[in-house]
C-alpha positions in Angstrom: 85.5 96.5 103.8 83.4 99.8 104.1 80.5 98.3 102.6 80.8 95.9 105.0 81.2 97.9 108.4 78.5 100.1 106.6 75.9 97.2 106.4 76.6 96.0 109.9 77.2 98.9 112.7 78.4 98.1 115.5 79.3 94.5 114.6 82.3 95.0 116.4 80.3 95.1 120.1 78.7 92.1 119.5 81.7 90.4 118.3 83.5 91.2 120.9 86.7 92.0 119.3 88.2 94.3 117.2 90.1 92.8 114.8 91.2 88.4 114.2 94.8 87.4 111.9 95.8 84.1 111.1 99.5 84.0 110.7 102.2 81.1 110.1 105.2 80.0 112.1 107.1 82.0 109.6 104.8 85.5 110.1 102.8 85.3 107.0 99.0 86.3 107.2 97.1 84.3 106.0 93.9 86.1 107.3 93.2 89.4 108.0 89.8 90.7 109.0 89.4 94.0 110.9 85.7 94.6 112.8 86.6 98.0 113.9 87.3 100.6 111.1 91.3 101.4 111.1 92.9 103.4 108.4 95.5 101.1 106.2 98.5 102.1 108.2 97.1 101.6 111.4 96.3 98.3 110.2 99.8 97.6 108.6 101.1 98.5 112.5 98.4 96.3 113.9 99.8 93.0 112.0 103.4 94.6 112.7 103.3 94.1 115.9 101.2 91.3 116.5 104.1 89.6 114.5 106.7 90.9 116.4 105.2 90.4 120.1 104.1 86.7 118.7 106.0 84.8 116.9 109.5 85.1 119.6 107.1 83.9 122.5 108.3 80.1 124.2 105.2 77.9 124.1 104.7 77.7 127.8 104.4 81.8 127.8 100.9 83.4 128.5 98.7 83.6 125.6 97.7 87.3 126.4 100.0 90.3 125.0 98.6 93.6 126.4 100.0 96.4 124.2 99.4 100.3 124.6 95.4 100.4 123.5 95.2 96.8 122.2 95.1 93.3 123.8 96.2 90.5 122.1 94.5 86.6 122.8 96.5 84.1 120.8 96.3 80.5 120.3 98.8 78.2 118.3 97.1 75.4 116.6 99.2 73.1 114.1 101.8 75.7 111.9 98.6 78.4 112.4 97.9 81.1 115.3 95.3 82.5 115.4 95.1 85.7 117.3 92.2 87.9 118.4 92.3 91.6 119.5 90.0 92.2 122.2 88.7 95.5 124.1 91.1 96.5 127.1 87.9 95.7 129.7 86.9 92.3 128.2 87.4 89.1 129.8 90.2 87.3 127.6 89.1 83.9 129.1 85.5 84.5 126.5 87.2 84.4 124.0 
């Protein structure tokens, strides 16, 4: 992943996210690709929570989770959701 984020600076500005997981019903990842650079254990609490703020939401609950520095954009498609973390200033609605 650091030859990556080394061959494409800033790659998270034009993406306009910082990170994107795909997770099951049950809360296992089945993708995990991080845009920003994040030590493992910031990572590992990154996935922690987006597990533990996701999965307990109803269906007709908002699909935007604001937590301390990081905004979560979810979408549930099928057994799959697919969530997005997104700059406190962007416009969730873009992505």
């Amino acid at each position: 992943m650091a030859d990556l984020d080394a061959a494409h600076p800033g790659r998270a500005n034009k993406l306009g996210w910082h990170f994107l997981v795909l997770m099951s019903r049950q809360g296992k990842i089945r993708l995990s690709e991080f845009f920003s650079s994040y030590s493992e254990a910031e990572k590992r609490r990154i996935v922690r929570d987006i597990t533990a703020e996701v999965l307990p939401r109803a269906p007709k609950m908002c699909n935007i989770i604001e937590k301390g520095e990081y905004k979560f954009v979810y979408r549930r498609y099928a057994s799959l959701y697919f969530v997005a973390g997104v700059p406190q200033g962007m416009n969730e609605l873009l992505v």
